[in-house]
PyMOL commands that place a pseudoatom at each C-alpha (Angstrom):
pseudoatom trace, name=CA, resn=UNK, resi=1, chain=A, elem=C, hetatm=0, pos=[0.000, 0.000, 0.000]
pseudoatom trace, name=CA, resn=UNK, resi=2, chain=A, elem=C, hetatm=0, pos=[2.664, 2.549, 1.080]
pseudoatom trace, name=CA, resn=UNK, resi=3, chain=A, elem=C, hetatm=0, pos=[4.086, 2.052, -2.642]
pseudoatom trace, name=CA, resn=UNK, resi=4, chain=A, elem=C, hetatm=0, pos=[0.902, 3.043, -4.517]
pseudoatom trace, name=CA, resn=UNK, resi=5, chain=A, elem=C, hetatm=0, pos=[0.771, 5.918, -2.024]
pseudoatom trace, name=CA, resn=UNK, resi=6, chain=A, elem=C, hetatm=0, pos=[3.836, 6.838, -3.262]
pseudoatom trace, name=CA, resn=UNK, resi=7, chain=A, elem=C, hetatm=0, pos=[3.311, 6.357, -6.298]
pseudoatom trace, name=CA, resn=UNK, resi=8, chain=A, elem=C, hetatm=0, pos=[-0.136, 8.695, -6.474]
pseudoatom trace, name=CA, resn=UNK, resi=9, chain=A, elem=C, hetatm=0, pos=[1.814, 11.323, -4.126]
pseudoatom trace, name=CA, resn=UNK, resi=10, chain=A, elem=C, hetatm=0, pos=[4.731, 11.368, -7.380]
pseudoatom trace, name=CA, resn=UNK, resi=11, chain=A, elem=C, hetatm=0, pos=[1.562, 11.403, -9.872]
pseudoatom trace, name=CA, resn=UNK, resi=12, chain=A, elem=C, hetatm=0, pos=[-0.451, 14.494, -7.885]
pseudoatom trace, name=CA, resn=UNK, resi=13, chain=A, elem=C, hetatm=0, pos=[3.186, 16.201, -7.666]
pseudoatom trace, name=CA, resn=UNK, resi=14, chain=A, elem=C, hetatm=0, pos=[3.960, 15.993, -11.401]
pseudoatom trace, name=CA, resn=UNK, resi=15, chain=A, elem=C, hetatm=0, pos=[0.239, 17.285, -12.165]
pseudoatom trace, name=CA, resn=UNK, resi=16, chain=A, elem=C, hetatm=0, pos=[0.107, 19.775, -10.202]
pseudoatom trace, name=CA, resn=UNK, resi=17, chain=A, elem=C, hetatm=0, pos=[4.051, 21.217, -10.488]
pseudoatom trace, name=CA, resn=UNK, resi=18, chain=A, elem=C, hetatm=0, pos=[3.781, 24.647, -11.977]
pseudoatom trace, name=CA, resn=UNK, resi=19, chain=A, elem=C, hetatm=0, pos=[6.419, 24.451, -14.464]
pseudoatom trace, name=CA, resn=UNK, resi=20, chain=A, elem=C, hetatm=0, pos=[5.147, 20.898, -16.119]
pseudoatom trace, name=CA, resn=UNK, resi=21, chain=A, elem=C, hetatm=0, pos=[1.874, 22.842, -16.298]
pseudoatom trace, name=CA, resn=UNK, resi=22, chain=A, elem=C, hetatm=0, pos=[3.098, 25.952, -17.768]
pseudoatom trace, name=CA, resn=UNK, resi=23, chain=A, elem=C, hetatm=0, pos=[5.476, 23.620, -20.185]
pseudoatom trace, name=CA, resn=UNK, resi=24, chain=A, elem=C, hetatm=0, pos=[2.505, 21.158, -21.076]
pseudoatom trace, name=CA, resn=UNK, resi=25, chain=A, elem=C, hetatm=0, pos=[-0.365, 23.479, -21.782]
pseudoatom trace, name=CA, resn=UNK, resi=26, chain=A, elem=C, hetatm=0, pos=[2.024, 26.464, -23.322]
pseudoatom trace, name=CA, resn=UNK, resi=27, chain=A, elem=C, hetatm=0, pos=[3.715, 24.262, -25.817]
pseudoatom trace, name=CA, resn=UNK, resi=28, chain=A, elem=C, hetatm=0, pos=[1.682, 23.253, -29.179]
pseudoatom trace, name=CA, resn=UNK, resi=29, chain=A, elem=C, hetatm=0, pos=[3.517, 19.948, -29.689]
pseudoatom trace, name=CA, resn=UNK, resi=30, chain=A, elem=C, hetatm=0, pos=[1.538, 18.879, -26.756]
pseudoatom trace, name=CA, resn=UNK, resi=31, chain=A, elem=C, hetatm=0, pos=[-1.490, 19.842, -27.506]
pseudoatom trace, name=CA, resn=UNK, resi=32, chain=A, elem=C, hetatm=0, pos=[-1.339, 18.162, -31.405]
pseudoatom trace, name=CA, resn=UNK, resi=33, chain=A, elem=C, hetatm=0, pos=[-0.089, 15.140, -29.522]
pseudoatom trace, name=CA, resn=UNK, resi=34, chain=A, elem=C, hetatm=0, pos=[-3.234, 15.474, -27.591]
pseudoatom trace, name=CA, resn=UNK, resi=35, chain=A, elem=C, hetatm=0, pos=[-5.506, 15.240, -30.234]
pseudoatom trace, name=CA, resn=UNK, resi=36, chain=A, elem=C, hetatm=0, pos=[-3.711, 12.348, -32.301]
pseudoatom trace, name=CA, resn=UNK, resi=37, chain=A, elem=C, hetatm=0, pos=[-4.088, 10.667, -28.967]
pseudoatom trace, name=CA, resn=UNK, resi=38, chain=A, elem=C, hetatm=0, pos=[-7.864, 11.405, -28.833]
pseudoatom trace, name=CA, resn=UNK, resi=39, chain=A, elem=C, hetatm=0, pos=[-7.948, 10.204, -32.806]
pseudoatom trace, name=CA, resn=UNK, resi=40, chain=A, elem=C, hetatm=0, pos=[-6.105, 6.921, -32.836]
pseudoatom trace, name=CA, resn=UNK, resi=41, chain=A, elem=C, hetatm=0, pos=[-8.205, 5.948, -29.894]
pseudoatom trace, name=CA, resn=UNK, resi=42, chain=A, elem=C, hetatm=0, pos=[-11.418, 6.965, -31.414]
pseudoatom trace, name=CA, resn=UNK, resi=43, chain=A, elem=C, hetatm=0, pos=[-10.027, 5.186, -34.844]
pseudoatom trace, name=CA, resn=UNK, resi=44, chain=A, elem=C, hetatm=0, pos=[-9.481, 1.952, -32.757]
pseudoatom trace, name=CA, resn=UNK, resi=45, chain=A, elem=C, hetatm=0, pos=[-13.110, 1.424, -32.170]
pseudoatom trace, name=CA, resn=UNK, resi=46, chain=A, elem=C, hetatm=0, pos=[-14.052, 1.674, -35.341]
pseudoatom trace, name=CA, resn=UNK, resi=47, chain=A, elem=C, hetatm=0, pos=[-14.413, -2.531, -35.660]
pseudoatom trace, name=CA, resn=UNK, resi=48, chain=A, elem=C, hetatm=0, pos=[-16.920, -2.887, -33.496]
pseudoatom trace, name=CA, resn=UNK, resi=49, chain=A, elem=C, hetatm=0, pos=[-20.256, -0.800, -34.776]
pseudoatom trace, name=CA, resn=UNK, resi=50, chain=A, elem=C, hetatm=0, pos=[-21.193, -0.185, -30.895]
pseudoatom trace, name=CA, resn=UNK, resi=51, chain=A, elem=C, hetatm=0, pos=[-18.221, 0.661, -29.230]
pseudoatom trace, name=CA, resn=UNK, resi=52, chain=A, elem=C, hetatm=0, pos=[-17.546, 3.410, -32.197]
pseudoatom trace, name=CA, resn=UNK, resi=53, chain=A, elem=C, hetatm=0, pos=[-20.643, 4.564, -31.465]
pseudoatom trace, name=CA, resn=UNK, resi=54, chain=A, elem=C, hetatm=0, pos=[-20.020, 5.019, -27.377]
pseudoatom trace, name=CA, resn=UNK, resi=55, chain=A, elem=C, hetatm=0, pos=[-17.415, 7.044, -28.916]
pseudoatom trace, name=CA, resn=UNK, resi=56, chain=A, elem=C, hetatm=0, pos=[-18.709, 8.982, -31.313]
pseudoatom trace, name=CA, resn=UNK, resi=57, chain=A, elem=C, hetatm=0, pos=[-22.454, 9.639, -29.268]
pseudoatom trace, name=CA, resn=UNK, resi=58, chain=A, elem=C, hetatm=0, pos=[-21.158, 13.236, -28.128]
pseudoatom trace, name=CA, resn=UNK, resi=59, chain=A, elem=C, hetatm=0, pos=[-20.553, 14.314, -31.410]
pseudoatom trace, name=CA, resn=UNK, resi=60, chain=A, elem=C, hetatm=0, pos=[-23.406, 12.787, -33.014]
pseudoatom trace, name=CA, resn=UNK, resi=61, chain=A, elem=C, hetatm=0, pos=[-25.394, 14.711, -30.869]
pseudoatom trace, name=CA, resn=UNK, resi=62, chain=A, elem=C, hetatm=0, pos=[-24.021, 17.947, -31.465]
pseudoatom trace, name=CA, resn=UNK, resi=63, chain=A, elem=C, hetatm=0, pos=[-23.771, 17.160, -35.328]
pseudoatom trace, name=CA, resn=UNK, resi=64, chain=A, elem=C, hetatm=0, pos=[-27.105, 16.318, -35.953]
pseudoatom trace, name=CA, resn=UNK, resi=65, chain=A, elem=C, hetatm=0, pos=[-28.842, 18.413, -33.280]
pseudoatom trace, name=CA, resn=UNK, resi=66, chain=A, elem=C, hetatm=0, pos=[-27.463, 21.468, -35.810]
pseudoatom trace, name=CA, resn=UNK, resi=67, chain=A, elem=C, hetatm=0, pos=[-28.763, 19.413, -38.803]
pseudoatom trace, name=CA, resn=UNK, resi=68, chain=A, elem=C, hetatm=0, pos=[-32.395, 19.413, -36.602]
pseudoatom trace, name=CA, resn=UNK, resi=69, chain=A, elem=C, hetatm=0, pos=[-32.321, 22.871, -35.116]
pseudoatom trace, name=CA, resn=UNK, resi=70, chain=A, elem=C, hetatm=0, pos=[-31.152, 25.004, -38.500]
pseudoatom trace, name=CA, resn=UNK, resi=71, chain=A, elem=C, hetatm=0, pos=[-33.862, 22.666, -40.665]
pseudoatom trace, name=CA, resn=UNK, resi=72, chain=A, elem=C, hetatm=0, pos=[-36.446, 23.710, -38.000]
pseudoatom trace, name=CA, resn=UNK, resi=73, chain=A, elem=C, hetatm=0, pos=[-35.937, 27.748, -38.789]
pseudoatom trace, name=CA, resn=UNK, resi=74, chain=A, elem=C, hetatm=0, pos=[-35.621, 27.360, -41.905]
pseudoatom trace, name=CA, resn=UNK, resi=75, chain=A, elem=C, hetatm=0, pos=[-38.118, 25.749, -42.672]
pseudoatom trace, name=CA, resn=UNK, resi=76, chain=A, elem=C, hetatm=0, pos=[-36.832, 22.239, -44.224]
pseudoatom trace, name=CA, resn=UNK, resi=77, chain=A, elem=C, hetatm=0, pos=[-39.576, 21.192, -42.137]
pseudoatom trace, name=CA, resn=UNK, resi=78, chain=A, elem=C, hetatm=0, pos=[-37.343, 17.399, -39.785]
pseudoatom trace, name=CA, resn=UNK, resi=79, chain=A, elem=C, hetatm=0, pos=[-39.317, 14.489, -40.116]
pseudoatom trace, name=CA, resn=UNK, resi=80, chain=A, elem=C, hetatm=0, pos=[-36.474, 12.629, -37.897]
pseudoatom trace, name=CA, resn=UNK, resi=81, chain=A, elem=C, hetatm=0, pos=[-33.864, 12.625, -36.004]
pseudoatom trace, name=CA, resn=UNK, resi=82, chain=A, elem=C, hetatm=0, pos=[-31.746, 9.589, -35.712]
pseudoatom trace, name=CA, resn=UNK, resi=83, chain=A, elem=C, hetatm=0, pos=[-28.720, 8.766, -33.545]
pseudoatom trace, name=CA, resn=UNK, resi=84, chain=A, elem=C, hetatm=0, pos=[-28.700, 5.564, -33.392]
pseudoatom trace, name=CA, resn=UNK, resi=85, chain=A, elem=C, hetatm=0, pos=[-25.922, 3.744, -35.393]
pseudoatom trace, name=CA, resn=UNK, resi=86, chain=A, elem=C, hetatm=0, pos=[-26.502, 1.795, -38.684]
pseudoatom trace, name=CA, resn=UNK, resi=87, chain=A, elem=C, hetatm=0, pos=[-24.783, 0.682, -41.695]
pseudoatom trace, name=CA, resn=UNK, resi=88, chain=A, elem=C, hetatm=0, pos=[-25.424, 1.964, -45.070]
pseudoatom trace, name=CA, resn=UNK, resi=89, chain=A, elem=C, hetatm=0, pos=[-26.062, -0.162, -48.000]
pseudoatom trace, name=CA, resn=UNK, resi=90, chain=A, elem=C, hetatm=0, pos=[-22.475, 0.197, -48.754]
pseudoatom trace, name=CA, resn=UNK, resi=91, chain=A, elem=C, hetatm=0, pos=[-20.716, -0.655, -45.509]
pseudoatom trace, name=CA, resn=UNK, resi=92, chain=A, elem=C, hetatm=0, pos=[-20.132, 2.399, -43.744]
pseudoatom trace, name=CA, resn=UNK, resi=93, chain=A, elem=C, hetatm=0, pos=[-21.382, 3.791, -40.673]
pseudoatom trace, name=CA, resn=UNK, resi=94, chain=A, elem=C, hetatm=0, pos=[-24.217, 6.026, -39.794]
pseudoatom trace, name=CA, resn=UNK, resi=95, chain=A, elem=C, hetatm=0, pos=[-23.883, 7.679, -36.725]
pseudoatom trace, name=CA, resn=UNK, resi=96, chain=A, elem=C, hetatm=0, pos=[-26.929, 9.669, -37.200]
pseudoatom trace, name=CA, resn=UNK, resi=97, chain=A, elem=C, hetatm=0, pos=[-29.179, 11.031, -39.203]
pseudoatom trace, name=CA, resn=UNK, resi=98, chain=A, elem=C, hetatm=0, pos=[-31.841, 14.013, -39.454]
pseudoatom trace, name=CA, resn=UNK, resi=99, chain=A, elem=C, hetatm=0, pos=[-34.501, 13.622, -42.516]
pseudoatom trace, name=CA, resn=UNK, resi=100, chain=A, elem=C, hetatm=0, pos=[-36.920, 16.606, -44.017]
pseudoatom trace, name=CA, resn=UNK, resi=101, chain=A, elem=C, hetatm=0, pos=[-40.181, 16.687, -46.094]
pseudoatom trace, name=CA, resn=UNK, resi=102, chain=A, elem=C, hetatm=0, pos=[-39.306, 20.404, -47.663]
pseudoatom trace, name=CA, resn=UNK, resi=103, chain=A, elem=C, hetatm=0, pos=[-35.200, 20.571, -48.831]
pseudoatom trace, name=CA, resn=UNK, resi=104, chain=A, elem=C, hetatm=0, pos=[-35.503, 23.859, -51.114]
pseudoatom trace, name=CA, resn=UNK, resi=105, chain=A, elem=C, hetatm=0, pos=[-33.130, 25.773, -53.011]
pseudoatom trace, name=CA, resn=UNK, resi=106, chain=A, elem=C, hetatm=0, pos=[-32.986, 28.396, -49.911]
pseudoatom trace, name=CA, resn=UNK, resi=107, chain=A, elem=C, hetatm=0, pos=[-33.077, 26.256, -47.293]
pseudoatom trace, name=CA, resn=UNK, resi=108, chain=A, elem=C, hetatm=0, pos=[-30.838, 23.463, -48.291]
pseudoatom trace, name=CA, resn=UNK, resi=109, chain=A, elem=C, hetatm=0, pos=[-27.191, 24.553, -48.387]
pseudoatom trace, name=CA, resn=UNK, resi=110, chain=A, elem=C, hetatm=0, pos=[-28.298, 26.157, -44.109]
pseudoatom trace, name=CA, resn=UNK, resi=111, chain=A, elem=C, hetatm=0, pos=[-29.638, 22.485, -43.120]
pseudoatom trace, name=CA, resn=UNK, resi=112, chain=A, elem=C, hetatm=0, pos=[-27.267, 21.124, -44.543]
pseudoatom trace, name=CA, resn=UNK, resi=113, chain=A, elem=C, hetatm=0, pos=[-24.046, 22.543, -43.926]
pseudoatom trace, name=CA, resn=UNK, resi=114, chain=A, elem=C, hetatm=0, pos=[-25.560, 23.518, -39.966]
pseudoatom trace, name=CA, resn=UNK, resi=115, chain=A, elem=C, hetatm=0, pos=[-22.664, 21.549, -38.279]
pseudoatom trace, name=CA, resn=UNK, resi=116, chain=A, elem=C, hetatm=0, pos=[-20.797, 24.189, -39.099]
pseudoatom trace, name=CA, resn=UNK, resi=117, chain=A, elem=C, hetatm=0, pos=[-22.421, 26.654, -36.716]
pseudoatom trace, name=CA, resn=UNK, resi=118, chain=A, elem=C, hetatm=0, pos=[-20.253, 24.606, -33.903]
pseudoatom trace, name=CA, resn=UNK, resi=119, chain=A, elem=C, hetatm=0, pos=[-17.125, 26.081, -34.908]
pseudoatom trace, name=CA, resn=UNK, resi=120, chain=A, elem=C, hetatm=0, pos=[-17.887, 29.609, -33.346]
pseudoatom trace, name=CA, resn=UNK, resi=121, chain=A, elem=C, hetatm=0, pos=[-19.184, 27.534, -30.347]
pseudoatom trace, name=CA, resn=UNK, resi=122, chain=A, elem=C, hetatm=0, pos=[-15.948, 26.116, -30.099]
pseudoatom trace, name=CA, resn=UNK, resi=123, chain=A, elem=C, hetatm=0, pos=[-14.209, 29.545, -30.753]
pseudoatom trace, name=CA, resn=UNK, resi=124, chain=A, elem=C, hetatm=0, pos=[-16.089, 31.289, -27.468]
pseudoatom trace, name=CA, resn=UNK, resi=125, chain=A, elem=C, hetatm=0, pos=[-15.658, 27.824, -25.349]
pseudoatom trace, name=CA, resn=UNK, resi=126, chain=A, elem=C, hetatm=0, pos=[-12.142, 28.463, -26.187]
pseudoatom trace, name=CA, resn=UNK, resi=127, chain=A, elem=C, hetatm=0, pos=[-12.263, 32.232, -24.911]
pseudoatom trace, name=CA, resn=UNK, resi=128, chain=A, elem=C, hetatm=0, pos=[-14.446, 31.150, -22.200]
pseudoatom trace, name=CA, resn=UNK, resi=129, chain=A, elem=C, hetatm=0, pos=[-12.528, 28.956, -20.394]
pseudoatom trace, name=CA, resn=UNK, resi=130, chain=A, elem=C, hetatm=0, pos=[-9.144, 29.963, -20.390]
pseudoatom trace, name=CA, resn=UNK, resi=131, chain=A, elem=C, hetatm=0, pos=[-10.417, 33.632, -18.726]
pseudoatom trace, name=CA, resn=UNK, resi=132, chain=A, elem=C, hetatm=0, pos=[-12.478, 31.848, -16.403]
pseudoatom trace, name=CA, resn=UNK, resi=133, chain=A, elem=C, hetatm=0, pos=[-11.073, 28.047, -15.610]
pseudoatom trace, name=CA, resn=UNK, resi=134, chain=A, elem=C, hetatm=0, pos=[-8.384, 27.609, -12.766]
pseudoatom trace, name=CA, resn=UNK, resi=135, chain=A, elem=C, hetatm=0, pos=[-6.261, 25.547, -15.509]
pseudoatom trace, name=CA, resn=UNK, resi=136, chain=A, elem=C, hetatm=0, pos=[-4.768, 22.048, -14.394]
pseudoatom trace, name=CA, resn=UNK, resi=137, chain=A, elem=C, hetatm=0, pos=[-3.374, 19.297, -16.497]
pseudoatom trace, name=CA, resn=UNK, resi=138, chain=A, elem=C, hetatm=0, pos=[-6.488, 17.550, -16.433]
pseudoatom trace, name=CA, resn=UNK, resi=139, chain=A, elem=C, hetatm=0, pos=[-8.723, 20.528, -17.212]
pseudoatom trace, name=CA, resn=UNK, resi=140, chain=A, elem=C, hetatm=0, pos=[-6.012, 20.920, -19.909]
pseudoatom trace, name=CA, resn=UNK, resi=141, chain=A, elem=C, hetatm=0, pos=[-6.530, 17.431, -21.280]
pseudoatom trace, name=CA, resn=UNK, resi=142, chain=A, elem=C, hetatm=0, pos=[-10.459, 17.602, -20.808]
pseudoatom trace, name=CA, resn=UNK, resi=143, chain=A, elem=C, hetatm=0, pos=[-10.534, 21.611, -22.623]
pseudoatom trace, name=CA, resn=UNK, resi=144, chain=A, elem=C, hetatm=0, pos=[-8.363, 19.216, -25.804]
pseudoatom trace, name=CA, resn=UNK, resi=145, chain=A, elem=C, hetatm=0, pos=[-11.092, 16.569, -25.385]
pseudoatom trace, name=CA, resn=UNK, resi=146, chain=A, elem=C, hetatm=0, pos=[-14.048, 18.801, -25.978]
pseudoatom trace, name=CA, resn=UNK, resi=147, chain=A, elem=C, hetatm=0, pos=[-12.509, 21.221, -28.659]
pseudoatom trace, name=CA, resn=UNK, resi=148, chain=A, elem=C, hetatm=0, pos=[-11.992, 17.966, -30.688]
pseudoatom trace, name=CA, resn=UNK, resi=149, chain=A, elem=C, hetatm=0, pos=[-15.515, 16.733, -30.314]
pseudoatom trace, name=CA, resn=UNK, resi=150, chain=A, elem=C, hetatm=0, pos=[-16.870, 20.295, -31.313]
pseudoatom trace, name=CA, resn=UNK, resi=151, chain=A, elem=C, hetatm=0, pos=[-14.541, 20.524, -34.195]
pseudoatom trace, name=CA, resn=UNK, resi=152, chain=A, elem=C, hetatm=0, pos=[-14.464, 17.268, -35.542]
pseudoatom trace, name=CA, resn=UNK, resi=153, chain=A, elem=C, hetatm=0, pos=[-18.447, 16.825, -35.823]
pseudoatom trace, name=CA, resn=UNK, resi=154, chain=A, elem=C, hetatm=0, pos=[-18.461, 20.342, -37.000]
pseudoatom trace, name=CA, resn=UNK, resi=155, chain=A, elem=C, hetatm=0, pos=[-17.721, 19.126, -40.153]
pseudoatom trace, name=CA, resn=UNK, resi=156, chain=A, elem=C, hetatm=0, pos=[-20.268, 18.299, -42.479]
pseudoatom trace, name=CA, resn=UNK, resi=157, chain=A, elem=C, hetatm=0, pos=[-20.229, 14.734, -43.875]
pseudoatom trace, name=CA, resn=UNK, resi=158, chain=A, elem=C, hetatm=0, pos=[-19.886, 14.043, -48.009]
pseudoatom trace, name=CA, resn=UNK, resi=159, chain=A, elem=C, hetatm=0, pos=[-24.199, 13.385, -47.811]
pseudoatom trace, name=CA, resn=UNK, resi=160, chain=A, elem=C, hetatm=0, pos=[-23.989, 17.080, -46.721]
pseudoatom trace, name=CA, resn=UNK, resi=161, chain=A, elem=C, hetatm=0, pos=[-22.458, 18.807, -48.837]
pseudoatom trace, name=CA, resn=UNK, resi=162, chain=A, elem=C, hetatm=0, pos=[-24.103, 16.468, -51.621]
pseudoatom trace, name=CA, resn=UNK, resi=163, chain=A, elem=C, hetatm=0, pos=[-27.412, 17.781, -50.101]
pseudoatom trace, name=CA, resn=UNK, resi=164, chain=A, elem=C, hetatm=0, pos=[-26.437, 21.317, -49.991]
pseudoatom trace, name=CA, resn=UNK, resi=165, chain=A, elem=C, hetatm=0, pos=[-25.095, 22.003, -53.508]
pseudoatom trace, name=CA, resn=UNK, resi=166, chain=A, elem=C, hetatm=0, pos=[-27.228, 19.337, -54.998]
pseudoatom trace, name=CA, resn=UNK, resi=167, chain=A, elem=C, hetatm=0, pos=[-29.490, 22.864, -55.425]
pseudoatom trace, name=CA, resn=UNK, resi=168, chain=A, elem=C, hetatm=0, pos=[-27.656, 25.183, -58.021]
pseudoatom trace, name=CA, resn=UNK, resi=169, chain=A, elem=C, hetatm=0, pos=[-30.130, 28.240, -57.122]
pseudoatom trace, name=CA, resn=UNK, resi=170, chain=A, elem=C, hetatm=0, pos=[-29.365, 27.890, -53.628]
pseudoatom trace, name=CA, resn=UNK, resi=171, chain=A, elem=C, hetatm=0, pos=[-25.679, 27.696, -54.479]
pseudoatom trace, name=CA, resn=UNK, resi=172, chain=A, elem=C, hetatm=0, pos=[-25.766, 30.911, -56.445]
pseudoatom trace, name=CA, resn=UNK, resi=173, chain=A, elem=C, hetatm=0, pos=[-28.033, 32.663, -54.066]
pseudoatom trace, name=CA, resn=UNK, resi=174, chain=A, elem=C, hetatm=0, pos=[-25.893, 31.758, -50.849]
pseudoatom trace, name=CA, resn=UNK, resi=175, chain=A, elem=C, hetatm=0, pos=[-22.570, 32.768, -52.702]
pseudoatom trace, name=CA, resn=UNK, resi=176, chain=A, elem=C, hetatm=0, pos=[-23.828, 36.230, -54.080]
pseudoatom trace, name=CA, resn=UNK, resi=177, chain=A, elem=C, hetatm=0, pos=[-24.839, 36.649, -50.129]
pseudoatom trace, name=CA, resn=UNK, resi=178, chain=A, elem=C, hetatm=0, pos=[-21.127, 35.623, -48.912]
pseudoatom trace, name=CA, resn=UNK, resi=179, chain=A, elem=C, hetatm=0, pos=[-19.698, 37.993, -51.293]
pseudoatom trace, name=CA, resn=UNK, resi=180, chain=A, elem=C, hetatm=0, pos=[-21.513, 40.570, -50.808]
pseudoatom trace, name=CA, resn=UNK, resi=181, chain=A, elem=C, hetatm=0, pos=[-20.471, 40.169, -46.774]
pseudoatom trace, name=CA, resn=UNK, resi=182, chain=A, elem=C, hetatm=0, pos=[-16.998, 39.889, -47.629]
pseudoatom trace, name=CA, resn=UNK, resi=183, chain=A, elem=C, hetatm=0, pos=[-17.035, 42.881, -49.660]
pseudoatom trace, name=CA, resn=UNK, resi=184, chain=A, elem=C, hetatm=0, pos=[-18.942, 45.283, -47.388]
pseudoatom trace, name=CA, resn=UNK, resi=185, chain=A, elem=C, hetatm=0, pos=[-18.868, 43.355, -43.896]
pseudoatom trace, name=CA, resn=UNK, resi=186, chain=A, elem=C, hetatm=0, pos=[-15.632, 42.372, -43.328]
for i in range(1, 186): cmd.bond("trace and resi %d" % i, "trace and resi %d" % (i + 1))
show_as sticks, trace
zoom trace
């Protein structure tokens, strides 16, 4: 007993020592190892269709709650809203799914490209937390641990974007609108 006393009183030492902490969460090379941690791990699950899913549930959430919430004001009128995992008829896995009666030229590129509205989410977590979270190692590694779940199921999958452009009216409309913000917002 007296060594795994030891042994957690070298651990709480090194965790808590204000120059690993400083090193650790000031140094990028950390951080990137971090997240290729996070990856392979969640990359390792992918044989089994459940475990991936324990996984991947957080993100799926977030992912297709967009999808749900962005088709709801705009009027793409969700049908369903799916996060159960499935395979497709070629293999792959579904995490989740959201479907909609009324996909229009206006509303389809929004719907469908709504994960990435979790970016700037991510963005003000970021600010948030390092102005008002007493920062530890393991706050460090959970703060790397939810930035990667926002970020990663921010992006839209290929049925997305297939969705969103598969309008050309839309397409035109929504790029006349991002040019004229560009030109005269930014």
């Amino acid at each position: 007993m007296d060594f795994i006393r030891l042994l957690l009183q070298k651990i709480n030492y090194f965790i808590s020592d204000p120059q690993i902490l400083h090193m650790v969460i000031n140094n990028r090379f950390f951080m990137i190892v971090f997240v290729i941690v996070l990856l392979k791990f969640k990359y390792a699950t992918y044989s089994s269709l459940w475990l991936s899913a324990l996984i991947n549930v957080p993100g799926t959430i977030l992912h297709e709650t967009m999808h749900f919430l962005v088709g709801l004001f705009s009027n793409a009128r969700p049908t369903s809203f799916d996060l159960f995992p499935r395979r497709d008829g070629f293999g792959n896995y579904v995490m989740g799914s959201v479907g909609f009666r009324n996909i229009t030229s206006y509303n389809a590129i929004p719907s469908a490209l709504a994960p990435l509205f979790l970016l700037p989410i991510g963005y003000y977590l970021n600010v948030w937390y390092f102005s008002n979270i007493n920062i530890s190692i393991l706050n460090y590694i959970l703060y790397i641990l939810l930035q990667t779940i926002i970020i990663e199921n921010a992006v839209p999958s290929s049925t997305d974007f297939k969705v969103a452009f598969s309008y050309p009216v839309g397409v035109i409309l929504y790029s006349f609108v991002a040019v004229f913000c560009i030109v005269y917002l930014i």
